[in-house]
C-alpha positions in Angstrom: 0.0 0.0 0.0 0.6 3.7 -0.7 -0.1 6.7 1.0 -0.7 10.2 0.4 -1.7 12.2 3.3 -2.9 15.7 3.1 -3.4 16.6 6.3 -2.8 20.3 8.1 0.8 20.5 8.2 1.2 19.4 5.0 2.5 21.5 2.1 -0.6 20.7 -0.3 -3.0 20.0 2.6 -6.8 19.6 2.0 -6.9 19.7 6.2 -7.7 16.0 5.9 -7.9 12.8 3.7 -5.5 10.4 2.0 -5.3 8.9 -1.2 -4.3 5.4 -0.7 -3.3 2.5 -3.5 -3.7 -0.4 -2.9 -1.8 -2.8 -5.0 -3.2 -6.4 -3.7 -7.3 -6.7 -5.5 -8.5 -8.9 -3.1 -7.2 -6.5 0.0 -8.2 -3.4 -2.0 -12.1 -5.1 -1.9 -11.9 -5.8 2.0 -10.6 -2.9 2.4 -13.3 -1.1 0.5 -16.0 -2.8 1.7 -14.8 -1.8 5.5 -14.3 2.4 4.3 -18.1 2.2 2.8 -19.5 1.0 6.1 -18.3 3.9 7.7 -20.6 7.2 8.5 -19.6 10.1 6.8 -17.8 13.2 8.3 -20.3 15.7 8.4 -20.1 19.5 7.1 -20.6 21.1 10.1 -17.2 18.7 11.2 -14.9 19.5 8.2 -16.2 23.4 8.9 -15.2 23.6 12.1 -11.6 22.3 11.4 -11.2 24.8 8.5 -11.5 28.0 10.8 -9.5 26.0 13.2 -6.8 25.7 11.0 -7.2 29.0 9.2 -6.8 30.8 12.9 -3.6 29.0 14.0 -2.5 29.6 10.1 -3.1 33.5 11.0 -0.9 33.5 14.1 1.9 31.6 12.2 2.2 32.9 8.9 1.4 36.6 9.4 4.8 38.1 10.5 2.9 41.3 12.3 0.6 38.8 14.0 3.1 36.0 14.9 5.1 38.6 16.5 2.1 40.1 18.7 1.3 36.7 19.4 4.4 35.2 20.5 5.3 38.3 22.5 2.0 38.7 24.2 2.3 34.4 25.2 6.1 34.9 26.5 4.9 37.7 28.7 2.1 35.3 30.3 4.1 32.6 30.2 1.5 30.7 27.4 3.3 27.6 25.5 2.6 28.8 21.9 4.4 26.6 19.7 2.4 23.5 22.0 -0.9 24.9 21.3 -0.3 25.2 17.6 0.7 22.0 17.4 -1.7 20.2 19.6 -4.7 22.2 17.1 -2.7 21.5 13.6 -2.7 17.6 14.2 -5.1 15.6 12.7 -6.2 14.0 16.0 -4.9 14.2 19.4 -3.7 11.3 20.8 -5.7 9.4 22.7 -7.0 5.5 24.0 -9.7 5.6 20.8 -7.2 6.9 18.6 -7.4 4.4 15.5 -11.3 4.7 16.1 -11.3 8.6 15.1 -9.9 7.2 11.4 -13.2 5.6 11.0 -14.7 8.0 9.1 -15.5 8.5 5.5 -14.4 11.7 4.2 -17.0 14.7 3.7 -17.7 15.6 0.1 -16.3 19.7 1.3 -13.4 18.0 1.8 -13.2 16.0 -0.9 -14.0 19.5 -3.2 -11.2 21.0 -1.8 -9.0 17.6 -2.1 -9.3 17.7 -5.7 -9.1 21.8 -6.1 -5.6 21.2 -4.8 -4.9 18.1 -7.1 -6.6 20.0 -10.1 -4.2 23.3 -9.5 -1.2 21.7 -8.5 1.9 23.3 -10.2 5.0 21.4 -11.0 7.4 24.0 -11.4 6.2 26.4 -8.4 6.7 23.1 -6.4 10.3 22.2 -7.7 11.3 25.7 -7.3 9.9 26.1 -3.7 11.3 22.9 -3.5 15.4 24.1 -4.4 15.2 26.7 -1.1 15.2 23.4 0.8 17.2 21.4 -1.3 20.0 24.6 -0.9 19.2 24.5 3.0 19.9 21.3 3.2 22.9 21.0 1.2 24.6 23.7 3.2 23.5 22.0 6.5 24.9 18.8 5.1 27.9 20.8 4.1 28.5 21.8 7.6 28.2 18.6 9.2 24.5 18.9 10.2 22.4 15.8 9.4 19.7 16.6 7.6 17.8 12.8 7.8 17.2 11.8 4.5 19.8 13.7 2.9 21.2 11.7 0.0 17.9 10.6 -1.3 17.8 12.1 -4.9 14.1 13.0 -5.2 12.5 14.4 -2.1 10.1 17.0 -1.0 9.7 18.6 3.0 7.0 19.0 4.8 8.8 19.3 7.8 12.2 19.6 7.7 14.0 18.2 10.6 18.0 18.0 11.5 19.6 15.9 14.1 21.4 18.0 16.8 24.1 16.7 19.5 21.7 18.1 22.3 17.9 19.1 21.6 16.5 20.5 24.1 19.7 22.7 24.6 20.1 23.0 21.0 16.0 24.3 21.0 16.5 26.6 24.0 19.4 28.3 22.2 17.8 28.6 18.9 14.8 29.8 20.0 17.1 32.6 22.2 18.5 33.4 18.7 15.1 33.8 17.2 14.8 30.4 15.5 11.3 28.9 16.2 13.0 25.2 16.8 10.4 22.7 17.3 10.9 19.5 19.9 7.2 17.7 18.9 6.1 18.4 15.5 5.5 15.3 14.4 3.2 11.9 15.7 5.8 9.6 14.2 6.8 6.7 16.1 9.1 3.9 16.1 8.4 0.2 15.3 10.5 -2.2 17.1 11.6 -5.0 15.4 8.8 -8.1 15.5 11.9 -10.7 16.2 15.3 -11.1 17.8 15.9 -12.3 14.3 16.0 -8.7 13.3 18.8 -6.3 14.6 17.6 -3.0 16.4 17.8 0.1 14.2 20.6 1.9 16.2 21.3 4.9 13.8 16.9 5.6 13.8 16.8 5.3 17.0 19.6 7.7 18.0 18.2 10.1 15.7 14.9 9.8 17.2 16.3 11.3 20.2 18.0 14.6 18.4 15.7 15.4 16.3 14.3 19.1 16.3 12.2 20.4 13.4 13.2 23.7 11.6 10.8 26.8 10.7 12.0 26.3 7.1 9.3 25.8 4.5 8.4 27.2 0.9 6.7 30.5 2.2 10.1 31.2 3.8 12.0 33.9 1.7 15.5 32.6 0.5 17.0 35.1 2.6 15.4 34.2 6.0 16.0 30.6 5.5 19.7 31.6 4.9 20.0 33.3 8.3 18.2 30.4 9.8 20.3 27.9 8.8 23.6 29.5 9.7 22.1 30.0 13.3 21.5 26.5 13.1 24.8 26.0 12.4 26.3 28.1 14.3 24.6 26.7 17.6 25.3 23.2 17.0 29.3 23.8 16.9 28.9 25.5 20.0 26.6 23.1 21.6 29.6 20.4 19.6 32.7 22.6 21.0 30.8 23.1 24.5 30.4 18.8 24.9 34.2 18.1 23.7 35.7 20.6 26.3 33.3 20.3 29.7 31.8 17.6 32.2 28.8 16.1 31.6 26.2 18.1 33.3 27.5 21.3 33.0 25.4 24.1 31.6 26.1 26.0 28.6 25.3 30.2 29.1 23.0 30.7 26.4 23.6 33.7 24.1 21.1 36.1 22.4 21.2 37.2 19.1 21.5 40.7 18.6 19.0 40.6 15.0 16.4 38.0 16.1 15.0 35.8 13.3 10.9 36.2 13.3 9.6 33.2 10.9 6.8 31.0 11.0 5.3 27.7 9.3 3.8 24.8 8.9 -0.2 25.4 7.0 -0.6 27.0 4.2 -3.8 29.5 4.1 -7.0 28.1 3.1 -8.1 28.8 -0.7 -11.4 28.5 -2.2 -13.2 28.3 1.6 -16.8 29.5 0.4 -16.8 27.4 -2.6 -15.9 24.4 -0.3 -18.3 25.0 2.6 -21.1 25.3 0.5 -21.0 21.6 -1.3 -23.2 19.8 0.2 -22.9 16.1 1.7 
């Protein structure tokens, strides 16, 4: 099986839905026969999530209103980057997790599902695509693992680098005006289903140093140029700072003098009345 998600944080996101292939037929039919005996996400449902979505996408990806927003939740001591987050996942975790899948998708967001395949642009993605590729060459370049990095064909929607000490490596970067991310992501590990099969050392290093980057195609060239030389920057001193001390002792952090403000992760919501009026 194959699957395309389009969920919220995702570049070409429809707030929901996949598009899965299934290559086995008999599978594909139980499979089908399961997804039709589903009920079907309402309007009112698939609504809701829209201004949902369309609020946090305010608060990230306008620079005036990110700034108000971030200052005003520092001063009252709010956890900003958490609560975007927590309201940009498809479903928060939970014992009936698997359950809230159960659900066919609404036709709204089927609309707006194919109004993103029908206007999808090849060349504005590959050339939104090269200010990542360039980011993560001169990451790579650097000595920063960028995970992923010698695959040939790739796209990001998030783009995550492995750091010697995350949450130091996040407290510094966010000092320095870098909106670092420790939780972006609801991927988990698998463990091996025998002793037969050997543990995945390297993955499971990385899943400890991972931190996920403000870095995405709405991200002028230049912004993603500072970011990534902050990035840089703070990992050889975080690198210089474990060579040369005792474990356990604290790093002074240091404050950047221009301040990077950036946001990410959603893309605004196009065609929202034409969507919200198609009816189930």
């Amino acid at each position: 099986m194959t699957l395309f998600s389009f969920g919220s944080i995702k570049r070409y996101t429809s707030f929901g839905g996949a598009l899965a292939f299934i290559r086995d037929p008999e599978i594909y039919k139980k499979m089908v026969s399961t997804h039709d005996s589903f009920k079907v996400q309402s309007k009112s449902e698939f609504l809701k999530k829209l201004v949902r979505s369309l609020g946090i996408a305010t608060l990230l990806n306008n620079t005036k209103v990110n700034k108000s927003f971030k200052t005003a939740s520092n001063l009252v001591h709010f956890d900003y980057k958490e609560f975007a987050v927590h309201n940009l996942r498809g479903f928060a975790p939970s014992k009936d997790f698997l359950l809230k899948f159960n659900k066919q998708p609404s036709v709204a967001l089927l609309a707006f599902l194919y109004d993103r395949l029908r206007h999808f642009d090849l060349k504005e993605f590959q050339a939104n695509n090269k200010k990542m590729i360039a980011a993560k060459n001169k990451l790579v370049a650097n000595s920063v693992i960028v995970p992923g990095y010698s695959v040939n064909e790739r796209s990001f929607w998030l783009f995550p680098v492995i750091v010697p000490d995350v949450e130091l490596c996040a407290t510094m970067l966010n000092k320095r005006g870098v909106d670092a991310y420790l939780g972006a992501t609801q991927l988990r590990k698998i463990p091996p289903p025998s002793e037969r099969y050997k543990q995945p050392a390297k993955t499971n290093s990385f899943f400890d140093k991972i931190l996920y980057m403000p870095i995405s195609e709405i991200v002028p060239e230049d912004v993603i140029d500072k970011i990534v030389d902050e990035i840089i920057r703070v990992v050889r001193i975080v690198e210089r700072h474990q060579a040369k001390t005792k474990p356990h002792t604290k790093l002074c952090l240091i404050h950047s003098v221009n301040p990077i403000n950036i946001s990410q992760f959603i893309s605004p919501c196009l065609s929202l009345i034409h969507i919200c009026r198609c009816r189930r």
